[in-house]
C-alpha positions as CSV (number, residue, x, y, z in Angstrom):
1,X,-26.4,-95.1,-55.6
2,X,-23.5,-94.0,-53.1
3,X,-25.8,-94.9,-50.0
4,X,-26.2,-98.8,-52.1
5,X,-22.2,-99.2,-52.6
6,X,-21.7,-97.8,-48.6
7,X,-23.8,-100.6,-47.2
8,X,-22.4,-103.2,-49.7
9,X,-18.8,-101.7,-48.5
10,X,-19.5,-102.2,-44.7
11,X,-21.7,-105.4,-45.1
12,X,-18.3,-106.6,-46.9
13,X,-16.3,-105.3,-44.2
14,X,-18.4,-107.2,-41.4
15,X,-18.5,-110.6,-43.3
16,X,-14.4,-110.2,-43.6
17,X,-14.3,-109.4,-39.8
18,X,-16.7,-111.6,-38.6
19,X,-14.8,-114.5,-40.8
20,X,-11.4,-113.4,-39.4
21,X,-12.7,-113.5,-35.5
22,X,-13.6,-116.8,-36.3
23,X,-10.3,-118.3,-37.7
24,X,-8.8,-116.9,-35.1
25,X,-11.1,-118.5,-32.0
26,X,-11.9,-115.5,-31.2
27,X,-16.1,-115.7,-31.6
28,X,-17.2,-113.4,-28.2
29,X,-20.6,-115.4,-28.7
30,X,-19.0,-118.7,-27.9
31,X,-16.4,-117.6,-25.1
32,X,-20.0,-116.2,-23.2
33,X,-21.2,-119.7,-23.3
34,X,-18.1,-121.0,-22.0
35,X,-18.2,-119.6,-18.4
36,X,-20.7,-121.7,-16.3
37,X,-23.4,-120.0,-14.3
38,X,-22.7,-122.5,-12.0
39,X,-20.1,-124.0,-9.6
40,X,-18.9,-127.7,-11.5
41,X,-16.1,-130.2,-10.8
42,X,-15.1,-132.4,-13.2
43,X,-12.9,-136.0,-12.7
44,X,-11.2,-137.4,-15.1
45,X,-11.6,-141.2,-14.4
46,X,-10.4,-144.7,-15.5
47,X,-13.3,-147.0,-13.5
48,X,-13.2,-150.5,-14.3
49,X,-16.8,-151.6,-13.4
50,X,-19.9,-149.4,-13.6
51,X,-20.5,-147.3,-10.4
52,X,-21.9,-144.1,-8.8
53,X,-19.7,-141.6,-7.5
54,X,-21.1,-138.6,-5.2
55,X,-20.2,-135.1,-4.7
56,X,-21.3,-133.8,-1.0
57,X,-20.9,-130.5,-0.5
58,X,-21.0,-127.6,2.0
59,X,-21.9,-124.0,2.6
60,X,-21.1,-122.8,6.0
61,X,-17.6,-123.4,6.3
62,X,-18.1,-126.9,7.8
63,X,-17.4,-130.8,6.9
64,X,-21.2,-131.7,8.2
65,X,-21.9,-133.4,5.0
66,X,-25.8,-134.8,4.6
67,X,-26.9,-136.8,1.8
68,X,-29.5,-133.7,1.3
69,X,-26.3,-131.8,-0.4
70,X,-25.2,-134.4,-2.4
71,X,-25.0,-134.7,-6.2
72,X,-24.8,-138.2,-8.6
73,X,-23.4,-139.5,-11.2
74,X,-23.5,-142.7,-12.9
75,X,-20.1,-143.7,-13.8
76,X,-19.5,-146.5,-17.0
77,X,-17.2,-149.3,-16.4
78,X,-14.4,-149.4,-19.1
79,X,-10.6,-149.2,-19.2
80,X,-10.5,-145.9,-21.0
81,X,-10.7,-142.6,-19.2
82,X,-13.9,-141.4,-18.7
83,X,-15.3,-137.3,-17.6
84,X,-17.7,-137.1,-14.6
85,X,-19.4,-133.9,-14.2
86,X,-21.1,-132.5,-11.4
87,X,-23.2,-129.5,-11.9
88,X,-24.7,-127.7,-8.9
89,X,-27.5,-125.2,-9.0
90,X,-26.7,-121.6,-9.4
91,X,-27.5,-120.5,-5.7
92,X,-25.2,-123.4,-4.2
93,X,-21.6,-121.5,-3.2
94,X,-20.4,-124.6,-1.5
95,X,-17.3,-124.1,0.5
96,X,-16.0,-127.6,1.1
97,X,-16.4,-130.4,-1.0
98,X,-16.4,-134.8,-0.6
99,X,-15.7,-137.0,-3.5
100,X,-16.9,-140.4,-3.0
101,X,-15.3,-142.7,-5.7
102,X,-18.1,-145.4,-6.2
103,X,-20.0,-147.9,-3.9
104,X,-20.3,-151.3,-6.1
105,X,-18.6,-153.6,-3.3
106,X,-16.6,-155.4,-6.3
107,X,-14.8,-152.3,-7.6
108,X,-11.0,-153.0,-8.1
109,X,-9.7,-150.4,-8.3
110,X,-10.5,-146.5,-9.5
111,X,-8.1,-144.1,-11.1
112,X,-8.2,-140.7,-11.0
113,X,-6.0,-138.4,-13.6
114,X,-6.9,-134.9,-12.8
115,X,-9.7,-133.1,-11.2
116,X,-11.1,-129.4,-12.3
117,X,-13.3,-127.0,-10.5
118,X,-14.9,-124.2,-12.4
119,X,-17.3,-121.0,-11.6
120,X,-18.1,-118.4,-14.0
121,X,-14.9,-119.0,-16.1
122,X,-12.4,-119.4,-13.0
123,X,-11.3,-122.3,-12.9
124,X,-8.6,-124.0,-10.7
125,X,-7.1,-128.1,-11.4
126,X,-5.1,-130.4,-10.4
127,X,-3.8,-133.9,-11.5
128,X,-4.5,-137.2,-9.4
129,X,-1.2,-137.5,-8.1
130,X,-2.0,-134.3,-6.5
131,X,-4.8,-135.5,-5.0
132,X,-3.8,-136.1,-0.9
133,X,-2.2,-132.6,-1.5
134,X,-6.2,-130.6,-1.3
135,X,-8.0,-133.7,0.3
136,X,-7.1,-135.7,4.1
137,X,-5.8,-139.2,3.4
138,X,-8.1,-141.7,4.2
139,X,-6.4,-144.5,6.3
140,X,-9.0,-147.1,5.4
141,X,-7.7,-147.1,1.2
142,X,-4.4,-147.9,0.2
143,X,-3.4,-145.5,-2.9
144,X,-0.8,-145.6,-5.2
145,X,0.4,-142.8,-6.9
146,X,2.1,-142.4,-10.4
147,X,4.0,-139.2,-10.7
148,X,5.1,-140.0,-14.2
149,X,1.5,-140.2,-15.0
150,X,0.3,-138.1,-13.2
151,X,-2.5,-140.7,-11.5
152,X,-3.2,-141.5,-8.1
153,X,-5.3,-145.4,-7.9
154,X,-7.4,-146.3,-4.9
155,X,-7.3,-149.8,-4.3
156,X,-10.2,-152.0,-2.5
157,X,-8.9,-154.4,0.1
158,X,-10.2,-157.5,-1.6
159,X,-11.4,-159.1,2.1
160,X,-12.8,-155.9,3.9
161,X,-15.3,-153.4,1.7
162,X,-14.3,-149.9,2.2
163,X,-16.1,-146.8,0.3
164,X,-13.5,-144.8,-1.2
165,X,-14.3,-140.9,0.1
166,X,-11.9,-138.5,0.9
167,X,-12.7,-135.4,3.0
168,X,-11.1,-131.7,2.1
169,X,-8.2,-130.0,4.3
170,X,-7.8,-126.5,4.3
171,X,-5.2,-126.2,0.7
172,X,-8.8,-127.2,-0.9
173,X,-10.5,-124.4,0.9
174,X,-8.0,-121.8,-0.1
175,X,-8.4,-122.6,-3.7
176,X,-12.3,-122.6,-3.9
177,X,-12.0,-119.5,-2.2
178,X,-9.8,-117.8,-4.8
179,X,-12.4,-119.3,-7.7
180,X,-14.9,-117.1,-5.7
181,X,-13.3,-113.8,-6.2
C-alpha cells in the first residue's frame, strides 16, 4: 500500500513539473530541436514577381564561387514579406558567402528586411539597411536604403538587366567566424 501511494505521489509530482516546464517555455525536448545541425541563412524578403535567389558559398577562405556550391530557392511574387531559407548539408563550414537576389530580367525591384545566419543555435543577424555594412557594394544596382524601416531595396535599371549579387567583405567573415566557435 505505501509503495502504491509513493508512485502515485511522484507520478503527481512529474505531471505538475512536467506541466509547469511547459507553461513556462521551458520544454528541454523542443529547445534540442531548435539548434540546426546545419549552417542556414534566412532573408526576409518583399519580391514583387516570382524569382530564384541563390546562395554560393565557400570553404577555403576564398571568393572563388562555382555554381557546384550553390543552393536554390524559389522565391513567390507578392507584396508581403516572404522567408527564404537556405539549408546546407551538415559537412559544408562555408566561410564566405554570395546572395544573388533573383534573375527574372523583369524584376522591379527586391527588398530585403533582415538577414539571419544560424549554426547549432548561434546565430548572428542583421537588418537590410545593414546590408552594404557585411557585403561590398555592387556598382552595377542602385539601392535605397530605409533606416526607419529598417530596409535596404535593389532597384533594376529599367534599360540595362543587371543580376542583383553582392559579394562578402571581411565584417561578414568575422561574424561567421564567431557563429563557428
Amino acid at each position: 500500500m505505501k509503495n502504491t501511494i509513493k508512485s502515485l505521489l511522484i507520478l503527481i509530482l512529474i505531471t505538475f513539473t512536467a506541466c509547469k516546464n511547459k507553461e513556462n517555455g521551458e520544454d528541454p525536448k523542443l529547445e534540442e530541436k531548435q539548434k540546426n545541425e546545419f549552417f542556414s541563412v534566412e532573408l526576409d524578403v518583399v519580391n514583387t514577381l516570382e524569382d530564384n535567389y541563390a546562395l554560393y558559398y565557400t570553404e577555403d577562405n576564398s571568393i572563388n564561387f562555382v555554381s557546384d556550391n550553390a543552393l536554390w530557392s524559389g522565391v513567390k511574387g507578392q507584396p508581403q514579406s516572404q522567408k527564404v531559407v537556405f539549408k546546407l548539408s551538415e559537412e559544408i563550414v562555408p566561410t564566405d558567402i554570395r546572395l544573388d537576389f533573383g534573375i527574372v530580367k523583369s524584376q522591379k525591384e527586391v527588398i530585403l528586411e533582415n538577414v539571419k545566419m544560424d549554426y547549432y543555435g548561434k546565430s548572428f543577424q542583421f537588418k537590410g539597411s545593414d546590408f552594404l555594412t557585411f557585403y561590398r557594394p555592387n556598382d552595377s544596382i542602385k539601392t535605397e536604403i530605409d533606416q526607419a524601416k529598417g530596409t535596404i531595396k535593389f532597384l533594376q535599371n529599367p534599360k540595362r538587366y543587371n543580376p542583383i549579387f553582392f559579394y562578402p567583405n571581411e565584417r561578414l567573415l568575422e561574424e561567421i567566424k564567431k557563429i563557428y566557435k
